[in-house]
C-alpha positions, 0 to 999 in steps of 0.5 A, a space after each residue: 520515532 518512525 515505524 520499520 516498514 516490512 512489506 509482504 511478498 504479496 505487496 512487492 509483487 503488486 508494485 512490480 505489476 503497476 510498475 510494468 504496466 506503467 512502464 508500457 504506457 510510457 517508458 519512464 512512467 513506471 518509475 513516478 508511482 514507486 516514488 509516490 509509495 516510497 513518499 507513502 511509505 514514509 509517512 506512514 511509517 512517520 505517523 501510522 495512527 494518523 489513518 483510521 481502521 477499515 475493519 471491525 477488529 481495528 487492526 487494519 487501515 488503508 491509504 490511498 496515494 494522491 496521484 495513482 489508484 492505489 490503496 495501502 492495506 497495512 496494520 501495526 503491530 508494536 513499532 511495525 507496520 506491516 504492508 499487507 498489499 498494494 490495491 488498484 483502486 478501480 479494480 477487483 473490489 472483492 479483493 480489496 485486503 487480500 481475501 483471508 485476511 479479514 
């Protein structure tokens, strides 16, 4: 049974900046790293166990899309998986799981 997939503001607003980005490098491309994260999001949402913990309380866990420097930084809770953020990989490593939640 798939997990329900919520997904924070925060995470939302990450998708929408590397969709525009994107989208000026060439109209069309915006649309190709959206596919890739609802792919993702499925198979997370299929088998979110399957991703191993990246903090010591082990309640998060991160997954990096084959195609875009994107990390998913979500936890389960029951049959939940919550999307915390959307990380670009090359960039502000310090704020890899959004600051406070760690």
């Amino acid at each position: 049974m798939a997990h329900k997939i919520i997904i924070s503001p925060a995470a939302y607003f990450d998708q929408y900046e590397a969709y525009e980005w994107y989208e000026k490098q060439l109209a069309g491309l915006g649309e190709e790293p959206l596919k890739e994260l609802e792919f993702a999001y499925n198979k997370i949402a299929e088998h979110p166990e399957y991703i191993g913990f990246i903090d010591a309380r082990k309640e998060l866990r991160d997954y990096l899309l084959p195609r875009f420097p994107f990390l998913i930084v979500y936890r389960v809770v029951a049959n939940t998986v919550q999307i915390i953020t959307l990380h670009h990989a090359k960039k502000n490593p310090s704020k890899k799981y959004g600051g406070s939640i760690l």
